[in-house]
N, C-alpha and C positions, 0 to 999 in steps of 0.2 A: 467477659465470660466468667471471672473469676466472681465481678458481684454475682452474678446471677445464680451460681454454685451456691455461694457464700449462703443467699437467699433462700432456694430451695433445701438445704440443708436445716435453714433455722427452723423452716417452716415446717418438714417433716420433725427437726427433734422436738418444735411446740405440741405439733398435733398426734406426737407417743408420748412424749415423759407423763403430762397428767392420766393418759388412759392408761399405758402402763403402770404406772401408782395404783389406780384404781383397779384394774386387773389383777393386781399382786394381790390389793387387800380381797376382791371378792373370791381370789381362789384360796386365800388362807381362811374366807370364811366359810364358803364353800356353798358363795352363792350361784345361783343359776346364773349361766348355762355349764357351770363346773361342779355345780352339786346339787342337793337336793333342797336346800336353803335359797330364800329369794329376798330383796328389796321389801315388796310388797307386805309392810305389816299395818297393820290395824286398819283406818282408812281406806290405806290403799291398797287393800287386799278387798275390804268389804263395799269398796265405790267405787274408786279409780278403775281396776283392772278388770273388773265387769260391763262398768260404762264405753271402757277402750273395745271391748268384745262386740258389745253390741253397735259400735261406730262401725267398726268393721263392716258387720253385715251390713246393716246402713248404706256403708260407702260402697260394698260391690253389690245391694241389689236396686242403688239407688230413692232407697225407701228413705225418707227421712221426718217420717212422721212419728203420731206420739208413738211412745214403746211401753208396753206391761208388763217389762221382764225385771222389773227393779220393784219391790213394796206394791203399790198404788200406782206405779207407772211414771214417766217423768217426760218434759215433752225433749227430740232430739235435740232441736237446735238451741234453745234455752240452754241448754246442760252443756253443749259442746262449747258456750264461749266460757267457762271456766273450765272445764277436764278435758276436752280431745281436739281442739282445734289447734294445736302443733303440726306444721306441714313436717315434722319429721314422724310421726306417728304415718302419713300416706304412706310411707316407706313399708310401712309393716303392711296396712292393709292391701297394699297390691301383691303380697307372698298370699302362697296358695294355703289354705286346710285352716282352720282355729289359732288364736294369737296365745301365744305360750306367755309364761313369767319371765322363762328365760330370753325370749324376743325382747320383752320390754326392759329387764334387765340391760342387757347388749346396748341397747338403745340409750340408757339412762347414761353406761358407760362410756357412750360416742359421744355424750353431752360434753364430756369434760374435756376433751380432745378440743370439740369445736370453741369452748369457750377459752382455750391458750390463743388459740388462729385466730378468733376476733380482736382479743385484746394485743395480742401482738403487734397484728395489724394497724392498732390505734398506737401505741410506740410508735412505732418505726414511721406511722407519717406525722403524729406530734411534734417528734423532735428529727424526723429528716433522714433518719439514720438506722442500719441493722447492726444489732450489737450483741453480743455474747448474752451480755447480764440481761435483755431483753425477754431471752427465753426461762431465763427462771422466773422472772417478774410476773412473765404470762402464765407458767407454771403454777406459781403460787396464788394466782389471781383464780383459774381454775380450781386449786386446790381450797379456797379458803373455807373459811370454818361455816359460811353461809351454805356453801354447794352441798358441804359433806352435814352438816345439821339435820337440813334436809332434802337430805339424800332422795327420801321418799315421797315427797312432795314432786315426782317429777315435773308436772306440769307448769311450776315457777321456772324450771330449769331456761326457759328460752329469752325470758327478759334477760339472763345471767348474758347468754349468749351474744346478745344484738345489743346490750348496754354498751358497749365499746364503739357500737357502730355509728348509736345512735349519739355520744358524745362527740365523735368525729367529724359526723354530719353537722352538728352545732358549730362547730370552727372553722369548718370548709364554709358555712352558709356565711359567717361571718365576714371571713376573708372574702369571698364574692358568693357570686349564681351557681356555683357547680357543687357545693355541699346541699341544694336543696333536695333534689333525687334521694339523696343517701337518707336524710334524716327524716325527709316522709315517707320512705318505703319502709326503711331499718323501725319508724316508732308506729308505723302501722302494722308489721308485723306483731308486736310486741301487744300492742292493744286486742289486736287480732288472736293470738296463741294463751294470750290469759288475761282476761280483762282488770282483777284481783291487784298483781304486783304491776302492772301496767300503772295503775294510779303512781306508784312510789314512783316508775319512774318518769311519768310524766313533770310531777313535783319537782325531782330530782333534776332536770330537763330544764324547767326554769330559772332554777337555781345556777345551773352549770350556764346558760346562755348570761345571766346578769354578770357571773365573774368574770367567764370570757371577754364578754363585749368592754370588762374595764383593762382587763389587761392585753387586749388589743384594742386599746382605743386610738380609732385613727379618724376623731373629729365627731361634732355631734350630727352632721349630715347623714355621713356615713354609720353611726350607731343608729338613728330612723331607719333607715335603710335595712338595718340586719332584724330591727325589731320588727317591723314590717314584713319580712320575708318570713321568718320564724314563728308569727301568728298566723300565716296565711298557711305556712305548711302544718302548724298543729291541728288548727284547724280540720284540715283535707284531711289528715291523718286519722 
């Protein structure tokens, strides 16, 4: 009972101390939804959050053909696998009335929450264990200077997210069969939400399977083995 306390406690101070961070900074700035200031400058005020507008109506009237509400028009689904194909964006389009700054704001700020709870997650079954200094780790990992850079770039925000996941599925496939789910779903997600940063980390992915597989190397049978499973799920993914 006590681990499980123990657990549920890390996990809620993971998934507050970055959004509260980020909460403090946007109310000293006095962004939406606590003022009159937003995220949304240059870009992603004149693309992003227009494109998000029109996904919307897209997604509730089912329409997803070209659209002429942008220049010269642009076709839906082309344009959704770099800006609006986030299933955290669904969240918003099922709320009733027009997508505000301050919704996508909110939004941007749950990113950072979610991204303590993934990488958390990759600690604690890396090394086996839940541990104090864990949560700032994750904290920090949330916080870094990539997330807050660009801030406004939301739509990179979700590799940030599922990178933990999709490293963890790397070590589970290695160790045996039950890391393959994770790391074909976790890096199809990621291909899926932004095709863009998806490249780095597919890269990144290969890289991370060569060191793992030396530093668990348990024979060259068994390294075929992981390479084998690892191409077969990049692949599919």
């Amino acid at each position: 009972i006590t681990l499980i306390m123990d657990v549920k406690l890390a996990l809620v101070m993971i998934a507050t101390l970055p959004f509260i961070f980020i909460i403090a900074g946007a109310i000293a700035c006095k962004l939406a939804p606590f003022g009159n200031n937003t995220l949304m400058g240059i870009d992603a005020w004149g693309q992003y959050f227009p494109m998000l507008r029109e996904m919307k109506r897209a997604f509730r009237s089912l329409d997803f053909s070209y659209s002429f509400t942008g220049a010269l028009g642009f076709d839906m689904t082309a344009q959704s696998a770099y800006y609006t194909n986030s299933p955290l964006w669904y969240i918003l389009f099922l709320l009733p009335g027009e997508l505000t700054p301050g919704q996508v704001d909110l939004m941007v700020f749950i990113r950072f929450g979610l991204c303590g709870i993934t990488f958390f997650h990759y600690l604690s079954r890396h090394y086996g264990k839940n541990e104090l200094g864990m949560v700032f780790f994750a904290s920090a990992y949330a916080l870094c200077g990539y997330t807050l850079a660009f801030i406004n770039q939301f739509m990179w925000m979700d590799a940030v997210i599922l990178l933990p996941l999709v490293l963890l599925g790397i070590e589970q496939l290695i160790e045996g069969e039950r890391g393959m789910v994770l790391y074909l779903a976790s890096l199809f997600l990621v291909i899926f939400s932004n095709f863009y940063i998806a490249f780095s980390v597919c890269l990144f992915s290969v890289l991370w399977f060569l060191l793992q597989t030396v530093c668990m190397f348990k024979g060259i049978r068994n390294m075929f083995i992981s390479a084998f499973r690892f191409g077969i799920c990049s692949l599919m993914a």
